[in-house]
C-alpha positions as CSV (number, residue, x, y, z in Angstrom):
1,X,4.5,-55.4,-27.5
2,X,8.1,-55.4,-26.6
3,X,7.4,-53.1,-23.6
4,X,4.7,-55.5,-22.6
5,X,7.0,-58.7,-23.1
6,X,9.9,-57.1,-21.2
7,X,7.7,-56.2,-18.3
8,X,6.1,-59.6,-18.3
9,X,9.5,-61.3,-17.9
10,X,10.3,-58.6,-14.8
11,X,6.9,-59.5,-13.1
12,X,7.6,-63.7,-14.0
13,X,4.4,-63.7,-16.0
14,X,4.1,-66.8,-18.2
15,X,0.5,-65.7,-19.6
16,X,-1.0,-62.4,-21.2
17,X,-4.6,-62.1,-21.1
18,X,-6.3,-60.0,-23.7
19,X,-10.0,-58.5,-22.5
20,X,-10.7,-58.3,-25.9
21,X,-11.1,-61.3,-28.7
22,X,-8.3,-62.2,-31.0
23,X,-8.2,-63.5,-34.1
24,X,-6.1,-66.7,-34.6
25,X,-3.1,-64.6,-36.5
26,X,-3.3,-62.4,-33.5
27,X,-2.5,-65.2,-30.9
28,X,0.1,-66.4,-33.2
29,X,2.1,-63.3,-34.0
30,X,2.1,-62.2,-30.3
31,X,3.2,-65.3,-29.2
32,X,6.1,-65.5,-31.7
33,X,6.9,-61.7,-30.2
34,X,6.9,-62.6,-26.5
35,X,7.4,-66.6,-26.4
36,X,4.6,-66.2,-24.1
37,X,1.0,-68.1,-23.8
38,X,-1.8,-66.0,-25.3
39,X,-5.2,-65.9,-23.5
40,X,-8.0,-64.1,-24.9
41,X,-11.2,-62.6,-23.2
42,X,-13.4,-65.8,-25.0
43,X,-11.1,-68.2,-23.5
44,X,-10.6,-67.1,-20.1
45,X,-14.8,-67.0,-20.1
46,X,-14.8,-70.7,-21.6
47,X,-12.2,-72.0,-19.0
48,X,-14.4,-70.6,-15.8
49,X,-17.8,-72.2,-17.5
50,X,-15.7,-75.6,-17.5
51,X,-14.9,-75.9,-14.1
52,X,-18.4,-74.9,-13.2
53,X,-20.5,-77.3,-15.3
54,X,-22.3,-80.5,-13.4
55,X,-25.2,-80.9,-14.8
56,X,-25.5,-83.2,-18.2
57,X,-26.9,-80.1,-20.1
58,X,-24.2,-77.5,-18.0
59,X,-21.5,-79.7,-19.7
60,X,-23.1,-80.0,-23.1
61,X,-23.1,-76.6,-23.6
62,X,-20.1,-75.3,-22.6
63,X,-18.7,-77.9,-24.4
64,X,-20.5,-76.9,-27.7
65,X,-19.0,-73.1,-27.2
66,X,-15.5,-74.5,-26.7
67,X,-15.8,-76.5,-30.0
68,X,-17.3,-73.5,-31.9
69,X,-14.3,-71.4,-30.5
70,X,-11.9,-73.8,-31.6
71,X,-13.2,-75.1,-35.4
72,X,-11.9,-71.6,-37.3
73,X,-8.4,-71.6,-35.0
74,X,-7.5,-75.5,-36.2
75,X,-5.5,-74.5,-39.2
76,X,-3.7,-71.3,-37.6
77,X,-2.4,-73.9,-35.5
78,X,-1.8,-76.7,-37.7
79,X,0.2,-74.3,-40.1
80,X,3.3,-75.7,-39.5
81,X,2.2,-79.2,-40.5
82,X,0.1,-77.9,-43.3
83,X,2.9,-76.7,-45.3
84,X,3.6,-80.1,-45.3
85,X,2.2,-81.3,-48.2
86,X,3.4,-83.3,-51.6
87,X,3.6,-82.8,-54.7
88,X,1.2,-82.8,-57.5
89,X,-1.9,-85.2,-56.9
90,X,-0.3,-86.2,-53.4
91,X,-1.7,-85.0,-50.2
92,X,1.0,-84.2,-47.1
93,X,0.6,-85.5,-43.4
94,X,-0.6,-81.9,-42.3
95,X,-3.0,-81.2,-44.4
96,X,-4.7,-84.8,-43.8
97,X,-4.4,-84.6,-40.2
98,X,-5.6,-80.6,-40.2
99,X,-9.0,-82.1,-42.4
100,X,-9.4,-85.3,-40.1
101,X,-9.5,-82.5,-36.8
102,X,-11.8,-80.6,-38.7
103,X,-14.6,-83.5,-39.6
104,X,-14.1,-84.8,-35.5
105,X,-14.8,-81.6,-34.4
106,X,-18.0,-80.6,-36.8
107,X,-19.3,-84.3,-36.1
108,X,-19.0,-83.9,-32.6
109,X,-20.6,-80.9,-32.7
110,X,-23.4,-82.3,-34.8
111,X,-23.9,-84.9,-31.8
112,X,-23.9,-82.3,-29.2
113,X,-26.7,-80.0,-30.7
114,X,-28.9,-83.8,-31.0
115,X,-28.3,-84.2,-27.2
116,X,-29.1,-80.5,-26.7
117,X,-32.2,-80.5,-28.7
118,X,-33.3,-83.3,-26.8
119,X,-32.9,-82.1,-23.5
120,X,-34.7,-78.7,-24.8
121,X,-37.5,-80.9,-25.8
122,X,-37.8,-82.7,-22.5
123,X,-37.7,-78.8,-20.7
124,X,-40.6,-78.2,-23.2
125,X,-42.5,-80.7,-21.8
126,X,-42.2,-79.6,-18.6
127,X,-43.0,-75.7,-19.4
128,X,-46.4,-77.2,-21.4
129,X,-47.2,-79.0,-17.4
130,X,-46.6,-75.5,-15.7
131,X,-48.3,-73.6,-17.9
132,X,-51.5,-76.2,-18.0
133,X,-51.5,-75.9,-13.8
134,X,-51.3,-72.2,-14.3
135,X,-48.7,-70.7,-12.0
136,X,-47.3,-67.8,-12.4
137,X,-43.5,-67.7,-12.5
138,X,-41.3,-65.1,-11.5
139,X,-37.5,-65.6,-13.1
140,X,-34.4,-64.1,-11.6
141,X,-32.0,-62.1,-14.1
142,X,-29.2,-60.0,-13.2
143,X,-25.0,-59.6,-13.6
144,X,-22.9,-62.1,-12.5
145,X,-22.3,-62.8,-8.9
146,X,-25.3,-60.0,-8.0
147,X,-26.8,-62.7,-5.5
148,X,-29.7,-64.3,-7.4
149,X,-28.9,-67.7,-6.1
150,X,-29.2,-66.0,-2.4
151,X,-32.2,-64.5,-3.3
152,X,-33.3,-67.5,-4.4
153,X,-32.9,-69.3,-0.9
154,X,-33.5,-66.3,1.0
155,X,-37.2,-66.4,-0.6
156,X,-37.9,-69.8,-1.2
157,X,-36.5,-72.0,2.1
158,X,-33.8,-73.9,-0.8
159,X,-30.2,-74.5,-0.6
160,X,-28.9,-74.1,-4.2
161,X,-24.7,-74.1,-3.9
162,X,-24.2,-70.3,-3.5
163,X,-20.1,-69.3,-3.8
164,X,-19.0,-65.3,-4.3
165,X,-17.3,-65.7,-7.9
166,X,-18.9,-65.2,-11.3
167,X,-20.8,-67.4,-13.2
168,X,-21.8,-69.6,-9.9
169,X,-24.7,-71.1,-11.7
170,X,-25.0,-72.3,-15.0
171,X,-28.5,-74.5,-14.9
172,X,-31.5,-73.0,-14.6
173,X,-33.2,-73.7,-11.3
174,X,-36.6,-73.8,-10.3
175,X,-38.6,-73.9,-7.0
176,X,-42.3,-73.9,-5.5
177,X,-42.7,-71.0,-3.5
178,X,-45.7,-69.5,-1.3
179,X,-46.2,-66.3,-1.4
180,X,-48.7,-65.0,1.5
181,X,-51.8,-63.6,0.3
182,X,-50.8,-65.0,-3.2
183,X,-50.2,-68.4,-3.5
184,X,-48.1,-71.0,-5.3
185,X,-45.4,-69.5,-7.7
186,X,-42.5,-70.8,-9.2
187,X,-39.9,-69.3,-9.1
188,X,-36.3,-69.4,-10.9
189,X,-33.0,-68.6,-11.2
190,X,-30.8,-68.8,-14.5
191,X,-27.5,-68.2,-15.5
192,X,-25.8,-64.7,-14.9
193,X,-25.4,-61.8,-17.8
194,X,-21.8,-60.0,-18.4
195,X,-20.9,-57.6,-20.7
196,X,-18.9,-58.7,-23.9
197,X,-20.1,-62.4,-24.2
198,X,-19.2,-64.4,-27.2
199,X,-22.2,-65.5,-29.4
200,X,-21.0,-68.7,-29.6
201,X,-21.7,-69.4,-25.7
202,X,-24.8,-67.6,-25.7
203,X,-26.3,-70.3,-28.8
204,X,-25.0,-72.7,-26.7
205,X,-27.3,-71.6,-23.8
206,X,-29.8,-70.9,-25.8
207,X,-32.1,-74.0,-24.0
208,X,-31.0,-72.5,-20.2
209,X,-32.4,-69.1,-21.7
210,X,-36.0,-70.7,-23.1
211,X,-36.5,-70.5,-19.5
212,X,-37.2,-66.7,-19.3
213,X,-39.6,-67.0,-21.9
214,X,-42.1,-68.4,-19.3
215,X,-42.0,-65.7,-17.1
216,X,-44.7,-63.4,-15.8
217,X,-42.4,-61.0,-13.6
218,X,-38.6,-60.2,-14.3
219,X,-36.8,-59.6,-10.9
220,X,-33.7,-57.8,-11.9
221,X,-31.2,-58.3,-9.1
222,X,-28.3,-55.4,-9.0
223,X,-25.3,-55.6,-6.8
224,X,-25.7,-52.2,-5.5
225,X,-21.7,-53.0,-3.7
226,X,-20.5,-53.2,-7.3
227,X,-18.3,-50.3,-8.7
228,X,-20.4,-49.0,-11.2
229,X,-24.2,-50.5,-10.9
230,X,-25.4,-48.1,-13.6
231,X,-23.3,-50.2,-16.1
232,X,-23.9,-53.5,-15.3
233,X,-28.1,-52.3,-15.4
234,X,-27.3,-51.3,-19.3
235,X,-25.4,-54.4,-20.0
236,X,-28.5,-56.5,-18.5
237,X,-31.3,-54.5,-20.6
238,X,-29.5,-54.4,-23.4
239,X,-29.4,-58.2,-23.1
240,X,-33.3,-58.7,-22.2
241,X,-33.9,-56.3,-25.3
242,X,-31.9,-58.8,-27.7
243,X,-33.6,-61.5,-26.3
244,X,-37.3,-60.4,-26.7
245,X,-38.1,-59.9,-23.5
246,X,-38.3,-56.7,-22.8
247,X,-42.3,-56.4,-23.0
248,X,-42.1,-58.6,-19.5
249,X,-42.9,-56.8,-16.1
250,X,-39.4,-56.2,-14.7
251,X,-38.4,-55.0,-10.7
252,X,-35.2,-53.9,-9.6
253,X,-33.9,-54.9,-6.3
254,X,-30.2,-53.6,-4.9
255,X,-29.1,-56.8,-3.4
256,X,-26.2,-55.9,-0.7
257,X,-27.5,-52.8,0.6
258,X,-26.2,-53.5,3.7
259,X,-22.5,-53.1,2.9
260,X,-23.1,-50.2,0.1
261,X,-23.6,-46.4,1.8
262,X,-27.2,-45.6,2.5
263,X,-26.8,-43.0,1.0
264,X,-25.5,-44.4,-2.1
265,X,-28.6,-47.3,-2.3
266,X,-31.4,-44.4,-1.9
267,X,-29.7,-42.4,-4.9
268,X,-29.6,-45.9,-7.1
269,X,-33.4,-46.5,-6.0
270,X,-34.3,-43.2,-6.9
271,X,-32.3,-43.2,-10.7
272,X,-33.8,-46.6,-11.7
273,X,-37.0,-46.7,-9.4
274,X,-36.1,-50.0,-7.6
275,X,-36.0,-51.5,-4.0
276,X,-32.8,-52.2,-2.0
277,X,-32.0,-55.1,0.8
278,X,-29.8,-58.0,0.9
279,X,-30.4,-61.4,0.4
280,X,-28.9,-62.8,3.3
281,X,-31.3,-60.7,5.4
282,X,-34.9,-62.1,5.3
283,X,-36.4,-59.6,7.1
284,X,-35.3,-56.8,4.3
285,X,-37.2,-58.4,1.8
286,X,-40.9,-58.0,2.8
287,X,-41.1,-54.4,0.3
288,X,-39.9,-57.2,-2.5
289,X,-42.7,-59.3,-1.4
290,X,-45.2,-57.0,-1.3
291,X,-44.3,-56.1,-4.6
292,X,-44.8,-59.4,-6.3
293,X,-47.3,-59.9,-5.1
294,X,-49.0,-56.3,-6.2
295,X,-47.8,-57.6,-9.6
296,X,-49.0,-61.1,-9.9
297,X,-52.1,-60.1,-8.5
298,X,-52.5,-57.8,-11.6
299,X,-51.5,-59.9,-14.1
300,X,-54.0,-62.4,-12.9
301,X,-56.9,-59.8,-13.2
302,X,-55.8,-58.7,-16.4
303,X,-55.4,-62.3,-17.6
304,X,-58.9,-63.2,-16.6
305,X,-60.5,-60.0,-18.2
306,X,-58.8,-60.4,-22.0
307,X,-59.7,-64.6,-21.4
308,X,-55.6,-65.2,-21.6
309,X,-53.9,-68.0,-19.6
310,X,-50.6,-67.5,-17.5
311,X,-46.9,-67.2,-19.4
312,X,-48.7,-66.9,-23.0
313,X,-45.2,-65.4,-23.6
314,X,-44.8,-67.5,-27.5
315,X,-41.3,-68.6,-28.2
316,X,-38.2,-67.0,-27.7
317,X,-36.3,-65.4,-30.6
318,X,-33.3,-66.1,-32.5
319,X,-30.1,-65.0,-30.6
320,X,-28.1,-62.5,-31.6
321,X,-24.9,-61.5,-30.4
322,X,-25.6,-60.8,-26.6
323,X,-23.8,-61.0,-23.2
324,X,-25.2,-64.0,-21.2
325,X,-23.2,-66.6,-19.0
């Protein structure tokens, strides 16, 4: 730690961030080594869902996480007041004020999972009408920043804000699309995966994620670019698998094939038996096409013959800890 602190002070750093979580003592006692801010891997992820929350439910959630995070740090950081306190039968200023922060906090809490409950019931409703008009729905999953939202687009005609940083979108998204020779489908995009991500946020999206429930097909988009695709593949099944949905058709498409090796893209499609193109290329996306609509088309047949309606999926589990953002 004093290595660290003296080479922060040559390099005029005024922050260390941890990729790991810390405990509350943790923050404390490295912050009374190196008179330095501590940042840890939670709150760095926290900060970025801040900024990129618009939406009434976006906001709602994130801020849920962010008062989850904070409820077991109060008293670390009200110590100093807390040893405040009077004598026998008296209560000190610090102690008072630490148990006031507390009740705001759970009570606000309490208030936020009310609206959130309500807005999941309202997405309910609107699941029940899909289902009843019986079109299929193919859902987008994949890392942060693989291109799902360009996918999206790509396939669909829409113009959902696309940027290149993690966690882009938040909300899940859904849009009509034709597919030829098909028909109707919807189609969706939710909020990326990363390794790593506190439970608290992934409760807190626990409504955004319903959505995947509903689908028929899984199109698991991989940034073939990325440094090591193979890992960010585990992270994302690993995810699907805590969240019950692994029994859901999946397809893998390597999005950015056009500025990865050839080379490299054919050896990733052979290891994990996907499809490579890129999003922004329309034209590259007629094998994914195809696919679907392969897919769909058996699903509907196989529906028909066992007398089953479309996305008969049941309700998603209980989360555990996962990796979703």
């Amino acid at each position: 730690m004093k290595e660290l602190a003296i080479h922060a002070l040559q390099s005029g750093a005024d922050t260390l961030v941890f990729d790991q979580d810390l405990s509350p003592a943790q923050v404390r006692g490295i912050s009374e080594i190196t008179d330095l801010r501590v940042v840890d891997r939670t709150q760095v992820i926290l900060d970025i869902f801040a900024k990129r929350a618009h939406s009434r439910i976006g906001k709602i959630q994130v801020e849920l996480a962010q008062l989850r995070y904070r409820l077991p740090r109060l008293a670390q950081s009200n110590t100093a007041f807390s040893r405040l306190a009077g004598g026998i039968g008296t209560r000190g200023p610090g102690e008072t004020k630490l148990e006031s922060d507390r009740r705001r906090i759970r009570e606000r809490i309490q208030r936020l999972e009310r609206d959130l409950k309500e807005v999941s019931q309202g997405r309910q409703e609107q699941r029940k009408m899909r289902v009843k008009r019986g079109l299929p729905v193919v859902s987008l999953v994949g890392y942060t920043n693989a291109g799902k939202s360009t996918l999206l687009n790509s396939l669909t005609a829409s113009d959902v804000p696309v940027k290149d940083r993690v966690f882009e979108t938040l909300d899940a998204v859904s849009r009509r699309w034709f597919l030829p020779g098909f028909g109707e489908v919807i189609m969706t995009d939710t909020v990326g995966f990363i390794r790593d991500l506190p439970k608290d946020l992934v409760t807190a999206f626990q409504t955004t994620l319903e959505e995947l429930q509903d689908a028929d097909v899984l199109v698991h988009v991989i940034d073939a670019h990325a440094p090591d695709p193979g890992q960010h593949i585990t992270a994302v099944d690993s995810i699907l698998q805590t969240l019950g949905l692994e029994h859901i058709p999946r397809l893998r498409f390597f999005n950015k094939a056009d500025s990865t090796d050839p080379e490299i893209v054919q050896r990733l499609c052979l290891r994990f038996d996907g499809m490579a193109g890129s999003a922004l290329d329309s034209s590259s996306l007629k094998d994914v096409r195809e696919e679907l609509h392969n897919r769909l088309k058996g699903l509907r047949g196989d529906e028909a013959r066992n007398g089953r309606t479309p996305n008969a999926h049941g309700s998603i589990p209980q989360l555990g800890i996962a990796g979703v953002c």
